[in-house]
Structures are given as C-alpha cells and as structure tokens.
C-alpha positions as CSV (number, residue, x, y, z in Angstrom):
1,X,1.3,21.4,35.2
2,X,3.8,21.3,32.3
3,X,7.6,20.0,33.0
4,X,9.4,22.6,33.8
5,X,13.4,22.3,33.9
6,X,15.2,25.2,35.7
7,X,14.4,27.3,38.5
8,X,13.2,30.2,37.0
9,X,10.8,27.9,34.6
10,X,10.0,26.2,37.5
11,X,9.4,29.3,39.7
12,X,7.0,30.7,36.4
13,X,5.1,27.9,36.3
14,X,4.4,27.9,39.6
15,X,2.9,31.7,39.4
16,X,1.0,30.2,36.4
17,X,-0.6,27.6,38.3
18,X,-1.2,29.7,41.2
19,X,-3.1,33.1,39.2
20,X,-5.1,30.0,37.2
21,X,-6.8,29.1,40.6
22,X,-6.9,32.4,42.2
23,X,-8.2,34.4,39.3
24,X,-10.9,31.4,38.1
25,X,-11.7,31.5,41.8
26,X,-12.1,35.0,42.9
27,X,-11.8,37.0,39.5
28,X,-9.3,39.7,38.2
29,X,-10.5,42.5,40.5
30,X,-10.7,41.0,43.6
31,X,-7.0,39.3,43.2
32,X,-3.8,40.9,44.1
33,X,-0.7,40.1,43.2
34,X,0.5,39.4,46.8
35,X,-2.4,36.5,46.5
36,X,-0.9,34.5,44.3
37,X,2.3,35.0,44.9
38,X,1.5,34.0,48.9
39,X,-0.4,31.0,47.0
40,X,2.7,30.1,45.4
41,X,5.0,29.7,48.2
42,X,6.7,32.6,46.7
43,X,8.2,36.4,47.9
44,X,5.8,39.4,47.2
45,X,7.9,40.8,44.5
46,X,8.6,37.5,42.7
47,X,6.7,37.7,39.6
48,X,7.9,40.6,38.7
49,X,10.7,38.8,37.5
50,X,8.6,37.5,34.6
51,X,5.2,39.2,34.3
52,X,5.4,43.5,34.2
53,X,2.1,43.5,36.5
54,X,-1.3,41.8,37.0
55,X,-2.4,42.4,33.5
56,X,-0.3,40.4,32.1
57,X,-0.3,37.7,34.2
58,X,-3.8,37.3,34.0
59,X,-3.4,36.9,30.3
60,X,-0.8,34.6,30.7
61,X,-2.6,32.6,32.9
62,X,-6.0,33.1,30.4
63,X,-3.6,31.5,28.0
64,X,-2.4,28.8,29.9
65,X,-5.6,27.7,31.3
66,X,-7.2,27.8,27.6
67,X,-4.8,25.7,26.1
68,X,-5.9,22.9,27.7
69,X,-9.6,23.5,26.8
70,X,-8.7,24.0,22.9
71,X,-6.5,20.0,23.0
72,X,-9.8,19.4,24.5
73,X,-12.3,20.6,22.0
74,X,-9.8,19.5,19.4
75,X,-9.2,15.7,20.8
76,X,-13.2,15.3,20.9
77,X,-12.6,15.9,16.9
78,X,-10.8,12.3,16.6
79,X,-10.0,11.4,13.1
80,X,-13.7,11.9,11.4
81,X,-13.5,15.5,9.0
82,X,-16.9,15.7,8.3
83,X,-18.9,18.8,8.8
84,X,-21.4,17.5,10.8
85,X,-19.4,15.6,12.9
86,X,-16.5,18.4,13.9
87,X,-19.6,21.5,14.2
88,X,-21.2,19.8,16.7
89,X,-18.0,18.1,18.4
90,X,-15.8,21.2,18.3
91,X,-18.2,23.0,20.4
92,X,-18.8,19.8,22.7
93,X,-15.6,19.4,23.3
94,X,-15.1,22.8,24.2
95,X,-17.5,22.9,26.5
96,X,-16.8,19.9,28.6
97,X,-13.1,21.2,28.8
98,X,-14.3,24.7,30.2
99,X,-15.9,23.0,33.0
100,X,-12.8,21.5,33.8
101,X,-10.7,25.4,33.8
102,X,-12.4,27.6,35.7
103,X,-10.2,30.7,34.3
104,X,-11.2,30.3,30.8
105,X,-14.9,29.0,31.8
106,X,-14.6,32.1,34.0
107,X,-13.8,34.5,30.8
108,X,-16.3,32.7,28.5
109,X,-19.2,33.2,31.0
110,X,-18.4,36.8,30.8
111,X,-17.4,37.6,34.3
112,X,-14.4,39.1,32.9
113,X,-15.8,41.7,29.8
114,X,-12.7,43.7,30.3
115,X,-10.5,41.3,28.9
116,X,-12.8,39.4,26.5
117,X,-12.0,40.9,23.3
118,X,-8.1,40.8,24.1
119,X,-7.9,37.7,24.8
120,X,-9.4,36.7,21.2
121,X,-5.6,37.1,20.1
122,X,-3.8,34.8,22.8
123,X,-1.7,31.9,21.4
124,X,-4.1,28.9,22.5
125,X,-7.0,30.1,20.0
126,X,-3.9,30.5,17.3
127,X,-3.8,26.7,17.7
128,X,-7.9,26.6,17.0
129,X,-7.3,29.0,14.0
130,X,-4.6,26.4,12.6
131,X,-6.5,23.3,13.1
132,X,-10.1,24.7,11.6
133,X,-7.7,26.0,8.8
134,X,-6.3,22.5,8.2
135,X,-9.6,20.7,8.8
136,X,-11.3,22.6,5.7
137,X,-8.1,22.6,3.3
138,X,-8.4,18.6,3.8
139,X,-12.5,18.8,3.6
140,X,-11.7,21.4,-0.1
141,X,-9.3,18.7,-1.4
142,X,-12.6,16.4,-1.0
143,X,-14.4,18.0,-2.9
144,X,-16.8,18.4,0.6
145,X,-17.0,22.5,0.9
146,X,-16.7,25.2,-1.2
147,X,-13.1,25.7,-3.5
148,X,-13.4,29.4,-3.9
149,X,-13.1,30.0,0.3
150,X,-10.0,30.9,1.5
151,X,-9.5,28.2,4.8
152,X,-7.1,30.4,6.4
153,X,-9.9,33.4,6.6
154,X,-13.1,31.3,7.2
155,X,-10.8,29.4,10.6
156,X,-9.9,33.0,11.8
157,X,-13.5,34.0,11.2
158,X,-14.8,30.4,12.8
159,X,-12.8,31.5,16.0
160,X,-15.1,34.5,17.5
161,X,-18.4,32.7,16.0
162,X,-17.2,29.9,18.4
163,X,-16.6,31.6,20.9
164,X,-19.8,33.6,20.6
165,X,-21.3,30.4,20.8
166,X,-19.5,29.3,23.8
167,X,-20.5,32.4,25.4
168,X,-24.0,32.4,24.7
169,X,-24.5,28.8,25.8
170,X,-22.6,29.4,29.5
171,X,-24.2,32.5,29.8
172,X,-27.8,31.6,28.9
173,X,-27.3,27.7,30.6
174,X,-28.9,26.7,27.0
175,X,-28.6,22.7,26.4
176,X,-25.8,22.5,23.5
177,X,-28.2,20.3,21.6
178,X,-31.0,22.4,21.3
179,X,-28.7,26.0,20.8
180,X,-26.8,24.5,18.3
181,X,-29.3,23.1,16.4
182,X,-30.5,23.2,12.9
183,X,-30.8,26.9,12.1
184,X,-27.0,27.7,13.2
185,X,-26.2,24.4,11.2
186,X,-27.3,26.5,8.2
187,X,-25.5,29.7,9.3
188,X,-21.8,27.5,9.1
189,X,-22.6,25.3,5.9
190,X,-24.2,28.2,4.1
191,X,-20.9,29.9,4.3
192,X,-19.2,26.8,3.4
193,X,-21.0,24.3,1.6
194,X,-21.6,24.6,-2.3
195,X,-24.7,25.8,-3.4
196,X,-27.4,22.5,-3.7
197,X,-29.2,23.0,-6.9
C-alpha cells in the first residue's frame, strides 16, 4: 500500500486495496460494490466519492495492481541492455510478479475478456512503453539494433506482443523456457536486428 497523506487519499487507497483483493479473488461479475466497500471498513456509498461506478474502479484497481508487476518485470532487467538478456528477463520478470497480484494475473489469464483490450491503455503499461523505448534508443546508439526503427513505435508495438505472450503462457501453463524459445527469439530480433549478411 502506497503512503497516503490525507483522509480522502487515505480513504482511496483503502478502496484500492480492498477491489484488488476482492476482484483478483472473486472476479468483476461476481463483486459488488457494497463488497468492497464492507471490505474496506467503509459506508456503502463511499467510493462514489472517487470512482463514478464499478467500472472504473476495476480499472483503477487493474492499474494499481499492475504497476507493481511492470517495477517487477522491469527490476529483473538490472543494468545488462542486451537483447538477449532483457527478451527473456522482461517476460520472466513479469511473470513471477503476476503470481504475486492476483488482479492483473487474473486479467492476463483471461478470466476477465471484457476488459482485456481496455486495459492495454492504462498508465502502468505507459511505464513499459517508456522503458522498452529507452532500452532500444540506448541499444541504437550502440550500434546493437537497427538505426532506421523508430524506438518509440517498436515499445508501443512490444507492449501487446508481450502481453500476448504473457497471456498465452498463463493460459496454456506452457514452461517460459520452452514458449519462449528460439523461434519467437527470431520473431523480436528479426524486427530489430540488422540484417546478417
């Protein structure tokens, strides 16, 4: 839980906390507002105050539970830029954090399909989308990838391919090392790489 310093802050966060367990617990459909407000010690009507309905504090929560999986994914990056090294990492990383947020593992598994494609545009995979983008600006300066890519296009175009992967591993219960092996290797440094000649 993030530091919060007034009441109302306070008094959001705890609705925050309270819709992450609910909804990774029992799902969108099967939670009611009343739920997590009762779960957060709070009145009925209190969230109100800062989310218009359940919609969007589902999303909110989707958010706030994801961010923590992308520092995550990110932190299993360390300092090493290689290609190698952050392909296989990145998705590591991400991984092992989902098992640790049930919401976002919960949305990745595809128990929620109704919300999958909006939550592509939430602020935590903005954070993915700027790192990726700063990752291969540093590996063009290098000389290690391609100079006629545009970074900023290729990290918002990483993002779903990622999370496509993420998907098709929780949902299939593939091992990481042999899904992400060789032939999606080629996929990612064929559209980054130079040619070999």
């Amino acid at each position: 839980m993030t530091t919060a310093t007034t009441k109302g802050e306070r008094t959001r966060q705890a609705l925050l906390d309270a819709a992450i367990a609910r909804f990774g617990r029992d799902g969108y459909r099967r939670t009611s507002i009343a739920d997590i407000t009762r779960d957060a010690g709070l009145s009925g009507t209190a969230s109100y105050a800062y989310f218009a309905n359940k919609e969007e504090l589902f999303i909110a929560a989707a958010d706030a539970d994801a961010g923590p999986v992308i520092e995550e994914g990110l932190a299993a990056l360390t300092g090493d830029v290689s290609i190698d090294h952050w392909r296989g990492s990145l998705i590591v990383g991400l991984l092992e954090g989902l098992e640790r947020h049930p919401l976002a593992r919960r949305i990745v598994a595809g128990l929620e399909p109704e919300f999958t494609v909006r939550l592509l545009s939430i602020p935590a995979l903005d954070k993915l989308r700027a790192e990726n983008a700063r990752r291969l600006r540093e590996l063009q300066r290098a000389g290690e990838i391609r100079a006629d890519i545009d970074p900023e296009q290729i990290a918002r175009g990483m993002v779903p391919v990622v999370m496509s992967l993420l998907m098709a591993l929780l949902q299939t219960g593939a091992e990481p090392a042999e899904f992400l092996g060789p032939d999606v290797a080629a996929i990612f440094d064929a559209a980054v790489l130079p040619p070999q000649p």
